[in-house]
C-alpha positions as YAML, in Angstrom:
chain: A
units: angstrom
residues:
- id: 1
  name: UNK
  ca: [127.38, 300.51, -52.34]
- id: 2
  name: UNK
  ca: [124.01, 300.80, -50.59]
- id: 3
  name: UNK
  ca: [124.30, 300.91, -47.06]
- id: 4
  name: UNK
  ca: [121.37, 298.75, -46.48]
- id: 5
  name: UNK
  ca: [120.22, 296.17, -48.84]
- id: 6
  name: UNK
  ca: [118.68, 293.96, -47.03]
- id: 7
  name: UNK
  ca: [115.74, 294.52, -49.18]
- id: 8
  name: UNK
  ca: [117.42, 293.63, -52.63]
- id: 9
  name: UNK
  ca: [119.22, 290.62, -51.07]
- id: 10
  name: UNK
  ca: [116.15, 289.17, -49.62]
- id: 11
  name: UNK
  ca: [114.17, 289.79, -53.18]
- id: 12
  name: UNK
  ca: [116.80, 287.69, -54.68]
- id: 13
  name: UNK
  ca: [116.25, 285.16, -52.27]
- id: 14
  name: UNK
  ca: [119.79, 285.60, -50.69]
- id: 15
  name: UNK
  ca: [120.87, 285.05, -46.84]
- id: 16
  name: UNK
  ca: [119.74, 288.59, -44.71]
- id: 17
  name: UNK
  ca: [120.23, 289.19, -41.34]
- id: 18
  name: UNK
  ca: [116.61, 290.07, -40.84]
- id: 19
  name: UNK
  ca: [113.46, 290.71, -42.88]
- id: 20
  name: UNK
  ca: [113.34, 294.00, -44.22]
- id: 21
  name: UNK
  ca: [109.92, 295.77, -44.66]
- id: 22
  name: UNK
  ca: [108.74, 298.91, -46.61]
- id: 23
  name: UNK
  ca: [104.86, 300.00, -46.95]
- id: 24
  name: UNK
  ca: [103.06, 300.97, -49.80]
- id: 25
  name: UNK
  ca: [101.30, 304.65, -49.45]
- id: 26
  name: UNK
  ca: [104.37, 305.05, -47.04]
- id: 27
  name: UNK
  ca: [105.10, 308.56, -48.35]
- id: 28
  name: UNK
  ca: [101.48, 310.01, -47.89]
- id: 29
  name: UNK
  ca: [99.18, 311.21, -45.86]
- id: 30
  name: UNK
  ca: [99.73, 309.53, -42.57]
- id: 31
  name: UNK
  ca: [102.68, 312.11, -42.16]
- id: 32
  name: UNK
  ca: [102.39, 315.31, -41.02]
- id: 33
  name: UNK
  ca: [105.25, 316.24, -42.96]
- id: 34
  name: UNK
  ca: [103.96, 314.88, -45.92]
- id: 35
  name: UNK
  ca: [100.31, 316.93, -45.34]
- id: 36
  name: UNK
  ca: [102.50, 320.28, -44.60]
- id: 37
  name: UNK
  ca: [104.03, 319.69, -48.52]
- id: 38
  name: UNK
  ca: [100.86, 319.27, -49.83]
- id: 39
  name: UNK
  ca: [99.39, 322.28, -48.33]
- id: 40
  name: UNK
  ca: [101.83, 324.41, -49.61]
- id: 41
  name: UNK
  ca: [100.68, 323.46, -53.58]
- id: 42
  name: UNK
  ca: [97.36, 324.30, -55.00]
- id: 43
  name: UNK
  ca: [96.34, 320.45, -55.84]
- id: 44
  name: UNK
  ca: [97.85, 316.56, -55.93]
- id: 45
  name: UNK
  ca: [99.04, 317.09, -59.45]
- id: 46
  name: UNK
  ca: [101.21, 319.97, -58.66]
- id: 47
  name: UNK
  ca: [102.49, 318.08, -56.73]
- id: 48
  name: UNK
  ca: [103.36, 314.90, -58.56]
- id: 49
  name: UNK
  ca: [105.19, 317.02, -61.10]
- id: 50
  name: UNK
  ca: [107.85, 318.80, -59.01]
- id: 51
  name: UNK
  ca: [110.60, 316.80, -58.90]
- id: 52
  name: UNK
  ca: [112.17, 319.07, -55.68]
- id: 53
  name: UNK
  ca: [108.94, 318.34, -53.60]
- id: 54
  name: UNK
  ca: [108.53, 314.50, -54.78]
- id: 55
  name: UNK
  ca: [112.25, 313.98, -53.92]
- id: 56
  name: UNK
  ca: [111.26, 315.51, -50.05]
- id: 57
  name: UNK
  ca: [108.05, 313.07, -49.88]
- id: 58
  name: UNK
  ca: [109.68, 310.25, -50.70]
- id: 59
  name: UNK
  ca: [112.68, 310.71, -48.11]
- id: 60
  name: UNK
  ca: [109.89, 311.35, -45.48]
- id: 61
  name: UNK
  ca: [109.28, 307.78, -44.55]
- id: 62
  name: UNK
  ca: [113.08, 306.99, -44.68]
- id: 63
  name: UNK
  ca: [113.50, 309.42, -42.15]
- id: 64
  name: UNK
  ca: [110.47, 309.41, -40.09]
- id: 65
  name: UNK
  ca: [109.40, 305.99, -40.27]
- id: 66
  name: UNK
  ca: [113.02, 304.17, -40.70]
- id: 67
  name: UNK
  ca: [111.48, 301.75, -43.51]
- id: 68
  name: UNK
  ca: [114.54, 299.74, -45.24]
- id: 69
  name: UNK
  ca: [113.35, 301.20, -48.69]
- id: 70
  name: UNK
  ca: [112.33, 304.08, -50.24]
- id: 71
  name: UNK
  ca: [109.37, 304.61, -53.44]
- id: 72
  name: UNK
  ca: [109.51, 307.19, -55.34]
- id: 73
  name: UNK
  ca: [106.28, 309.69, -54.87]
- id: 74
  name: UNK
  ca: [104.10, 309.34, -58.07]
- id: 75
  name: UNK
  ca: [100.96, 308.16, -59.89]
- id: 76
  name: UNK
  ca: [99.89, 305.33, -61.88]
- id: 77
  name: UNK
  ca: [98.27, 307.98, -64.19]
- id: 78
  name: UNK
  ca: [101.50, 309.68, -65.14]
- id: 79
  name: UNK
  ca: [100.52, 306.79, -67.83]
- id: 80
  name: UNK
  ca: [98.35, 307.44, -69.22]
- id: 81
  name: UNK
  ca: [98.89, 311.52, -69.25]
- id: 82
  name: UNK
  ca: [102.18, 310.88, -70.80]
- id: 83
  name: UNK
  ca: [100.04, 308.79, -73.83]
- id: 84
  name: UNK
  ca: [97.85, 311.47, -74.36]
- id: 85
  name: UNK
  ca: [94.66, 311.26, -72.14]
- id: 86
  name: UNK
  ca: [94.71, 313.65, -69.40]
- id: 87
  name: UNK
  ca: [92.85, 313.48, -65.81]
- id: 88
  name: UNK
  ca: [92.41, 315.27, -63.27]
- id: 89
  name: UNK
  ca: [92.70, 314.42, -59.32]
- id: 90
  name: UNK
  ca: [89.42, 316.03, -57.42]
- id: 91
  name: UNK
  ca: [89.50, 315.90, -53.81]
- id: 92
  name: UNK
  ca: [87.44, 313.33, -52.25]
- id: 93
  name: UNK
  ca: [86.66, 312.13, -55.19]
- id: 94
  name: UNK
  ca: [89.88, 310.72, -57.41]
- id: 95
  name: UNK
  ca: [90.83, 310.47, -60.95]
- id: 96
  name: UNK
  ca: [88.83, 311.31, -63.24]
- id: 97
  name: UNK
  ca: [89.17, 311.17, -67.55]
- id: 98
  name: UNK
  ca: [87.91, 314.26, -69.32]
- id: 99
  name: UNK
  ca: [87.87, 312.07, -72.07]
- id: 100
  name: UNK
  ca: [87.88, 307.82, -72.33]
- id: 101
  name: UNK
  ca: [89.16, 305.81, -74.79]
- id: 102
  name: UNK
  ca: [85.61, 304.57, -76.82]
- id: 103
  name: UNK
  ca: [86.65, 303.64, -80.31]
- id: 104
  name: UNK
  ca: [89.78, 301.82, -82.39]
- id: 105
  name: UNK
  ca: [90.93, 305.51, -83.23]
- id: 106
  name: UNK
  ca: [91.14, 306.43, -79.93]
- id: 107
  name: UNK
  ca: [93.41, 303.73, -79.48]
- id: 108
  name: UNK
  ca: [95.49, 304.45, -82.52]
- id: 109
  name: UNK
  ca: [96.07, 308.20, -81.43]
- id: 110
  name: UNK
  ca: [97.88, 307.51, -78.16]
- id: 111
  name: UNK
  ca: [101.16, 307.37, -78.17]
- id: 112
  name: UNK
  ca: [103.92, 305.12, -76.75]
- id: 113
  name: UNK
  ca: [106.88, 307.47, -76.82]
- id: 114
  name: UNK
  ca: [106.03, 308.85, -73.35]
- id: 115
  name: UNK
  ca: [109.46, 309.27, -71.34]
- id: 116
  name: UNK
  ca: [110.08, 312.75, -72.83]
- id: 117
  name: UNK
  ca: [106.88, 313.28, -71.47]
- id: 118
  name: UNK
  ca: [107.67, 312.20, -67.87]
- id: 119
  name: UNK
  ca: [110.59, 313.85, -67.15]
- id: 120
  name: UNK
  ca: [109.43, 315.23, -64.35]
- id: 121
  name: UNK
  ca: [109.66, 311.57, -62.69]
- id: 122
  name: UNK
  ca: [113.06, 310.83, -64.02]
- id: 123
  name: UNK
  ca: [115.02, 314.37, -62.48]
- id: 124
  name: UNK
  ca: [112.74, 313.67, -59.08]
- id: 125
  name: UNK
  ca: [114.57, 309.57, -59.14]
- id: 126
  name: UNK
  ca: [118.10, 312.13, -59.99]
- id: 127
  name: UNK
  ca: [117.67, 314.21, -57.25]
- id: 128
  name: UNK
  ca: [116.21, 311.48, -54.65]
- id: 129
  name: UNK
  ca: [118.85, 308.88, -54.86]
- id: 130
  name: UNK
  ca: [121.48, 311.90, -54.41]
- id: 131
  name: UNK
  ca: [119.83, 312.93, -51.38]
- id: 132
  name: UNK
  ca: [119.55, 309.42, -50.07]
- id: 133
  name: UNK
  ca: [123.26, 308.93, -50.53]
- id: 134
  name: UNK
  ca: [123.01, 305.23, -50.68]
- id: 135
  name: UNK
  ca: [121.15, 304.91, -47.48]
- id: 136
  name: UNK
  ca: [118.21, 302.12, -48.38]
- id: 137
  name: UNK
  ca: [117.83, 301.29, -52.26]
- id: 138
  name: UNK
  ca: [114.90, 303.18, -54.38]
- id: 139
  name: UNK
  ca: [111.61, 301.41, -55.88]
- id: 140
  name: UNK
  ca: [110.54, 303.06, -59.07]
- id: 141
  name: UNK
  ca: [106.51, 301.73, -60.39]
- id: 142
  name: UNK
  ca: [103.96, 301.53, -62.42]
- id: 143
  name: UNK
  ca: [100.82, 300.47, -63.01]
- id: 144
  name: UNK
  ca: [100.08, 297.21, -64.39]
- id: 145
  name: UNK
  ca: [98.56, 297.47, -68.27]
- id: 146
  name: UNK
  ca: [94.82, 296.07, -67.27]
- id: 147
  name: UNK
  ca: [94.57, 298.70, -63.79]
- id: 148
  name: UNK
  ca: [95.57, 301.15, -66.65]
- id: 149
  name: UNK
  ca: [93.41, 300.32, -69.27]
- id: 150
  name: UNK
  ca: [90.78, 300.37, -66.45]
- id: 151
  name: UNK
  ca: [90.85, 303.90, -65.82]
- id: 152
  name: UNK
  ca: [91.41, 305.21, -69.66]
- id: 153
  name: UNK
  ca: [88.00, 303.51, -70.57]
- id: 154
  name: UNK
  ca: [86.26, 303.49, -67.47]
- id: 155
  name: UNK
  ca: [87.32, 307.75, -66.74]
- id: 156
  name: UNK
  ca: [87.42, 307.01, -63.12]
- id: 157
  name: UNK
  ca: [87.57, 304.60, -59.98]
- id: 158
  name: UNK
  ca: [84.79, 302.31, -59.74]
- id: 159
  name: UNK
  ca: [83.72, 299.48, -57.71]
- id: 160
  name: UNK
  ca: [83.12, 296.85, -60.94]
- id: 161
  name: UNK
  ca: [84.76, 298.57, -63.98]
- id: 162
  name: UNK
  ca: [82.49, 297.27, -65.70]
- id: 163
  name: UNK
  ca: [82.54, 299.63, -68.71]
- id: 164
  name: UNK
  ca: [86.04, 298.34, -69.04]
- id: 165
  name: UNK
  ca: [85.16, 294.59, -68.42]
- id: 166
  name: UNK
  ca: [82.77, 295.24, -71.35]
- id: 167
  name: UNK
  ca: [85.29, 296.19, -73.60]
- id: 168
  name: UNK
  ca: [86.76, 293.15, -73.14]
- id: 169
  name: UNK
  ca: [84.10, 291.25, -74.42]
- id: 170
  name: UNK
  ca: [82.55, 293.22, -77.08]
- id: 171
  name: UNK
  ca: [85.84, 294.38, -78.61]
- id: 172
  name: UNK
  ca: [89.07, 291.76, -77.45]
- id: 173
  name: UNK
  ca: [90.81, 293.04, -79.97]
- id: 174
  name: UNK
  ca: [90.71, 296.77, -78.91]
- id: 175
  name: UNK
  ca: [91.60, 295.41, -75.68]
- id: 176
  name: UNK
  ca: [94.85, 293.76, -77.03]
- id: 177
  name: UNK
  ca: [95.71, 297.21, -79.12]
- id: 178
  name: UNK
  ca: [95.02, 299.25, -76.37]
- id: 179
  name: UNK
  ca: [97.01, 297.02, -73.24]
- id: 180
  name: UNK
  ca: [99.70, 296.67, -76.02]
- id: 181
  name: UNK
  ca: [100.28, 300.21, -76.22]
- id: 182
  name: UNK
  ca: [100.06, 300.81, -72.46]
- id: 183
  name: UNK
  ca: [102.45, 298.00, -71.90]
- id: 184
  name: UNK
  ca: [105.06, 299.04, -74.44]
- id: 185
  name: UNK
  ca: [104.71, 302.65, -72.71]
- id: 186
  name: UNK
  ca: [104.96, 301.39, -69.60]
- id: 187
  name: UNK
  ca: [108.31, 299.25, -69.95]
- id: 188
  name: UNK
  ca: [109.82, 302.31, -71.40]
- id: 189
  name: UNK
  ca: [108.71, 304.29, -68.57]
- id: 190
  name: UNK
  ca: [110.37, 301.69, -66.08]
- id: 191
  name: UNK
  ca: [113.68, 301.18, -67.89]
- id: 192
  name: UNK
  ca: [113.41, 305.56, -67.90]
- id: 193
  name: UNK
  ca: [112.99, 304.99, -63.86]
- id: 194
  name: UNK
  ca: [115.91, 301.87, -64.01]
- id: 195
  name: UNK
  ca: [118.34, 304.42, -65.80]
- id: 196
  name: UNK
  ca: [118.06, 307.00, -63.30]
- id: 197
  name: UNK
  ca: [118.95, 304.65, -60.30]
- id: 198
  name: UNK
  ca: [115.89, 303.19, -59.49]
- id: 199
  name: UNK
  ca: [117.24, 300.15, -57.34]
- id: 200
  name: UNK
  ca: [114.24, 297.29, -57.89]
- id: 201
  name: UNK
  ca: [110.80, 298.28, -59.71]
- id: 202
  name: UNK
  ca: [106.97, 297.29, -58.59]
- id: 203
  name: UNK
  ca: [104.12, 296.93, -61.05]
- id: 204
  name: UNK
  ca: [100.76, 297.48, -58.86]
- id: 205
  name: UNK
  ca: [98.01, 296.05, -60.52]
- id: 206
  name: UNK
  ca: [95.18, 296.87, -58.68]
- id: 207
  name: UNK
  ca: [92.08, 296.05, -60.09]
- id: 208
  name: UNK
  ca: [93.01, 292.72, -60.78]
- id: 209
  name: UNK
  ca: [90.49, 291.47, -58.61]
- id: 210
  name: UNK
  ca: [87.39, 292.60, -60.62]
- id: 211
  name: UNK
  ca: [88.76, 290.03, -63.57]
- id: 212
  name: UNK
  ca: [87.81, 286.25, -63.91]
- id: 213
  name: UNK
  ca: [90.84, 284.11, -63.75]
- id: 214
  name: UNK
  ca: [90.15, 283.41, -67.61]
- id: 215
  name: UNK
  ca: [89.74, 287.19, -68.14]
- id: 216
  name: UNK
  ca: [93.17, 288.12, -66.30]
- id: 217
  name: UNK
  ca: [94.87, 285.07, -68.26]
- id: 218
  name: UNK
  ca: [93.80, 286.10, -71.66]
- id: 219
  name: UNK
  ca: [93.90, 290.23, -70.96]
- id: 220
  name: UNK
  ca: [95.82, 291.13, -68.08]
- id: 221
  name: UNK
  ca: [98.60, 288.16, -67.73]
- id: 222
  name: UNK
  ca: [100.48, 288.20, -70.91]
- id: 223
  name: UNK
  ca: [101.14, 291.67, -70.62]
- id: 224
  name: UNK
  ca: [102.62, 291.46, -67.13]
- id: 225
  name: UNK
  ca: [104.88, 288.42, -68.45]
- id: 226
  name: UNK
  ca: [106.44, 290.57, -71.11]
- id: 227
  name: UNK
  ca: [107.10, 293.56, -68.57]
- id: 228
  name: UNK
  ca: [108.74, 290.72, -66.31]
- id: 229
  name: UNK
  ca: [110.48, 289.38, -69.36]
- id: 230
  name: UNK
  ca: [111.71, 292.96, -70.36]
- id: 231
  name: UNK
  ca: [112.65, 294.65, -67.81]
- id: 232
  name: UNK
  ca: [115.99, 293.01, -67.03]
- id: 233
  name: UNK
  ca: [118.06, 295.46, -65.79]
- id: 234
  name: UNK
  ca: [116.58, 295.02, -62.19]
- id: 235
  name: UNK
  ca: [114.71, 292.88, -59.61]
- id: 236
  name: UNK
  ca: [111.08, 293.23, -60.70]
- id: 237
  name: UNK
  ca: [108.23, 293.07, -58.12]
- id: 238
  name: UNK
  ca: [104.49, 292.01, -59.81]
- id: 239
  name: UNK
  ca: [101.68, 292.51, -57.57]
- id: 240
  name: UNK
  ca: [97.98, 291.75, -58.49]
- id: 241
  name: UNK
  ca: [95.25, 292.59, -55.60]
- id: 242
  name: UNK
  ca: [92.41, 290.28, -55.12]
- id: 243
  name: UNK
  ca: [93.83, 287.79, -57.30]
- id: 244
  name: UNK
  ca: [95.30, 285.10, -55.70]
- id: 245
  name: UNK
  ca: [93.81, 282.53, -58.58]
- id: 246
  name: UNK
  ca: [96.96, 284.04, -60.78]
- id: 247
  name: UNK
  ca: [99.85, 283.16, -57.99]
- id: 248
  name: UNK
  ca: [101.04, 279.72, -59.78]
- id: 249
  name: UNK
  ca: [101.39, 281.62, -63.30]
- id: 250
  name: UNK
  ca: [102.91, 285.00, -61.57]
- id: 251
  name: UNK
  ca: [105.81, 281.87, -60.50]
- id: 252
  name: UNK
  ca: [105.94, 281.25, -64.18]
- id: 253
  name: UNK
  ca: [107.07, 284.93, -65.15]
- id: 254
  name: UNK
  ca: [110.54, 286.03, -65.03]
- id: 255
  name: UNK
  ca: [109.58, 288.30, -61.93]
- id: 256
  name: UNK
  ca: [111.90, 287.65, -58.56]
- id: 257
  name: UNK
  ca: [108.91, 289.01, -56.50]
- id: 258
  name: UNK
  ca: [105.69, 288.34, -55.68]
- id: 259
  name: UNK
  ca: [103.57, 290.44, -54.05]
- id: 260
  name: UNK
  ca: [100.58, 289.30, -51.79]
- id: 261
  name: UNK
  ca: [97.40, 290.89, -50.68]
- id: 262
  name: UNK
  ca: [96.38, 290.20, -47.37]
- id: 263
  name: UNK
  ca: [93.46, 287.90, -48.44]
- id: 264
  name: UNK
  ca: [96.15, 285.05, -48.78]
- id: 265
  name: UNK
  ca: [97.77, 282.70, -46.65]
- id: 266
  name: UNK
  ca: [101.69, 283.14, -46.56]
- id: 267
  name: UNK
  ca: [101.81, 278.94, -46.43]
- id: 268
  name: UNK
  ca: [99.75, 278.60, -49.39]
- id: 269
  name: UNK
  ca: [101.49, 281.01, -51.45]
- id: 270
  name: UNK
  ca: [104.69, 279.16, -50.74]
- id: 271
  name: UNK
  ca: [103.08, 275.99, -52.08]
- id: 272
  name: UNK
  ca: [102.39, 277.77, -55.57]
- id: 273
  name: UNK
  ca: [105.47, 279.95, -56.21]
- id: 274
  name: UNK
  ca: [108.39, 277.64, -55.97]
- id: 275
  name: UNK
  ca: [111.39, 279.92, -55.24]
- id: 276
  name: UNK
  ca: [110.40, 283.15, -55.98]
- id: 277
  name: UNK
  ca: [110.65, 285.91, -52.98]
- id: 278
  name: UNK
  ca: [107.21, 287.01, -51.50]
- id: 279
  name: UNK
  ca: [106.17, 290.11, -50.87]
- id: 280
  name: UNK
  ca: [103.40, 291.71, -47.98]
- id: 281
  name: UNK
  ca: [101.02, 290.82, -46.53]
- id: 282
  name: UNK
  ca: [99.62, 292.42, -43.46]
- id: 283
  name: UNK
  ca: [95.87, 293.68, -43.26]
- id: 284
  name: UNK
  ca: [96.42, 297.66, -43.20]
- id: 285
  name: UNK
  ca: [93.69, 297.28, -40.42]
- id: 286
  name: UNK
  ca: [95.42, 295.88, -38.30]
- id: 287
  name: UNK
  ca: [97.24, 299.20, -37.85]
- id: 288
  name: UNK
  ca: [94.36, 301.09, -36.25]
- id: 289
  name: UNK
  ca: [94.43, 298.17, -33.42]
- id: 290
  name: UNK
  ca: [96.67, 298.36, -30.24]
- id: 291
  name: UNK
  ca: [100.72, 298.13, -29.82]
- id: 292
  name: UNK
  ca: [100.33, 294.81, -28.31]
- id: 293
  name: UNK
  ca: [97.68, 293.40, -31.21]
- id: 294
  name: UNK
  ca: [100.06, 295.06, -33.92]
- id: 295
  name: UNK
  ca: [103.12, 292.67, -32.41]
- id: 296
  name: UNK
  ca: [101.02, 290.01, -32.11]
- id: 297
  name: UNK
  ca: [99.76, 290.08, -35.66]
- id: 298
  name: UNK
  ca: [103.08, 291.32, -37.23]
- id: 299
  name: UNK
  ca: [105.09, 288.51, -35.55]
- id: 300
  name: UNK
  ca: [102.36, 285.70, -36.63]
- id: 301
  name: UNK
  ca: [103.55, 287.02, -40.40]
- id: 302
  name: UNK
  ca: [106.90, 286.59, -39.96]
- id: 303
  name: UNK
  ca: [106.66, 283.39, -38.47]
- id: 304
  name: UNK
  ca: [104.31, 282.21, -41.21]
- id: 305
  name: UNK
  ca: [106.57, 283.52, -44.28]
- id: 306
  name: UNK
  ca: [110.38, 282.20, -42.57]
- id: 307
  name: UNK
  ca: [113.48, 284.14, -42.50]
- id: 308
  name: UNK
  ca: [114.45, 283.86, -46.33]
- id: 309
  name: UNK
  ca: [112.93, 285.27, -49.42]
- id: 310
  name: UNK
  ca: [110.24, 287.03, -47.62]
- id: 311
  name: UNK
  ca: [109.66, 291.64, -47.73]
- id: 312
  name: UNK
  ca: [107.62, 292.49, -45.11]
- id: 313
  name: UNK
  ca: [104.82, 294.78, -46.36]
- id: 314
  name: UNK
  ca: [101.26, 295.57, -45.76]
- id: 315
  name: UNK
  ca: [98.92, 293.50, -48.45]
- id: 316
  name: UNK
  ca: [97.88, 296.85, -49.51]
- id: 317
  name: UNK
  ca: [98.27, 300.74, -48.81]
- id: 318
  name: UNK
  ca: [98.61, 302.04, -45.71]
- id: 319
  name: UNK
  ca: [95.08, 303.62, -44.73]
- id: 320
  name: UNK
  ca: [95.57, 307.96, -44.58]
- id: 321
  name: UNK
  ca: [93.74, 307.84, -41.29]
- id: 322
  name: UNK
  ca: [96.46, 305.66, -39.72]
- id: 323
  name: UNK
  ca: [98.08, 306.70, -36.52]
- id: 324
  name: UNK
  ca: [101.76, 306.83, -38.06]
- id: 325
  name: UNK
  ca: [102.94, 306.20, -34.97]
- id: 326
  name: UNK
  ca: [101.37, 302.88, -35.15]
- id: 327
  name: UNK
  ca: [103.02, 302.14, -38.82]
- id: 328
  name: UNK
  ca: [106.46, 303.30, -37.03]
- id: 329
  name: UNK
  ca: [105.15, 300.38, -34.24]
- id: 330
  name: UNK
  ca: [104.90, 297.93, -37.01]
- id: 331
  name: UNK
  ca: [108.25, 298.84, -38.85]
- id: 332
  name: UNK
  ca: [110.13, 298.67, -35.77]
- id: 333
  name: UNK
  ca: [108.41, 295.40, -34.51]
- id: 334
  name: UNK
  ca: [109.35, 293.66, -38.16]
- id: 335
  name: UNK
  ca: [113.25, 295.22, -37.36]
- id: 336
  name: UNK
  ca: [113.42, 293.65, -33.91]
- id: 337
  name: UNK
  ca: [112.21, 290.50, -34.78]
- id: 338
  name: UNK
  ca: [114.59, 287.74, -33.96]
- id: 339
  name: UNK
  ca: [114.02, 284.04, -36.47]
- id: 340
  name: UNK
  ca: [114.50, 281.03, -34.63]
- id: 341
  name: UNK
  ca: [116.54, 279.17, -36.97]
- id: 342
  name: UNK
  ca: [118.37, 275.94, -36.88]
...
């Protein structure tokens, strides 16, 4: 039995004490700790693939930071890798695709069979929830099908993706072959993560915002409903930045959690998902501001989301540049934080 699960109990809507809070980019470079690891290996992928040094990341924040969850230390792009398109991480630069996905061929060539493939993720979820010894519960991700798809055409970040957007118009049936693959790949890949003890699983889609409502209906949405619809064995967590036209159909899905950027209003977003648990949503700015404006801002969220079905959380990642003193500030302001109820 987990010693705290205030997090699992408030994503299934259920009477807790207080709101719990975790932070995404919580095991990363705000830590020293976490920028003495990565020092000590000759690049980010090195990294990401040894499941000793991902299981110390992702206890860093539990102990440092005293967050009420931890995440396992990955990539979206394990993906992708694992279906047979490689990239590399450059510093100061990101991601990038030696080769993109161009042609119906390309498509048919990947693979979906990728959890032999990632087994480097599964031992690190072994050895991590061993050395957490039921402390907090464990999120296992992915990446949602369209951010995926994103990067295997596009070959790296961009502001518009708009070599991917044009797939989507010249060739909507690639599109469908292609985020059909990814997503079949991808629920494998998260029951892989469930079966190891991941505790509750988040799918991060984050270039939802460079899609059209009509585009993320017809390309992006079906795809997240069947990875809500599949993925049973746990609470599931869907979070689409920039996108708050899709909230009312995220309500639809059979996902207990919704997560929020910080672009939306916690009252409106309780108007459009009926009972489902919300997720976020403070601006990771706010964290470069002073003790007393963190408080202030932190306990203007809380009051705005209630004391039930609500997981404190930034509406995106942490920034690396944050004090992490400041993100211990924020953690500790969301734990002291008394409802007035009744």
């Amino acid at each position: 039995m987990l010693k705290n699960d205030l997090l699992l109990r408030a994503a299934r809507g259920q009477k807790v004490e207080r709101t719990p809070v975790w932070v995404m980019r919580q095991a990363g470079r705000i830590l020293p700790e976490y920028r003495a690891v990565r020092a000590s290996v000759k690049g980010f992928k090195e990294l990401v693939t040894h499941p000793e040094l991902i299981c110390e990341v992702t206890l860093q924040p539990v102990d440092i930071l005293g967050v009420d969850a931890a995440i396992i230390f990955s990539d979206i792009l394990v993906i992708p890798e694992a279906m047979g398109l490689d990239y590399e991480m450059i510093e100061a630069r990101g991601p990038v695709f030696p080769k993109v996905i161009t042609s119906r061929q390309d498509i048919d060539h990947l693979r979906t069979d990728v959890v032999p493939h990632l087994e480097y993720v599964t031992r690190s979820i072994q050895l991590t929830k061993a050395a957490l010894n039921n402390r907090v519960p464990l999120i296992g991700f992915a990446g949602a099908p369209w951010t995926i798809m994103a990067y295997m055409v596009e070959g790296k970040g961009s502001k518009t993706f708009s070599t991917a957007k044009k797939m989507l118009y010249t060739q909507p049936e690639w599109s469908h072959a292609l985020l059909d693959k990814i997503t079949t790949a991808t629920i494998q890949y998260l029951k892989a993560q469930i079966k190891e003890g991941a505790d509750i699983v988040q799918v991060f889609d984050s270039w939802a915002g460079v899609l059209s409502k009509a585009q993320y209906v017809e390309f992006a949405l079906p795809y997240m409903r069947r990875i809500a619809a599949e993925v049973t064995e746990v609470t599931v967590i869907l979070f689409a930045k920039d996108a708050h036209y899709i909230l009312q159909e995220f309500a639809a899905t059979a996902a207990s959690v919704i997560g929020l950027d910080w672009t939306i209003e916690p009252e409106a977003a309780r108007a459009q998902t009926a009972d489902k648990a919300l997720q976020g949503n403070m601006d990771p700015c706010v964290l470069y501001a002073d003790r007393a404006t963190i408080r202030k801002e932190t306990e203007a969220m809380l009051r705005a989301f209630g004391p039930a079905g609500h997981i404190a959380n930034l509406g995106h990642g942490v920034y690396p540049d944050v004090p992490y003193e400041n993100v211990r500030f924020f953690i500790e302001t969301i734990q002291n934080y008394k409802h007035i109820t009744g």
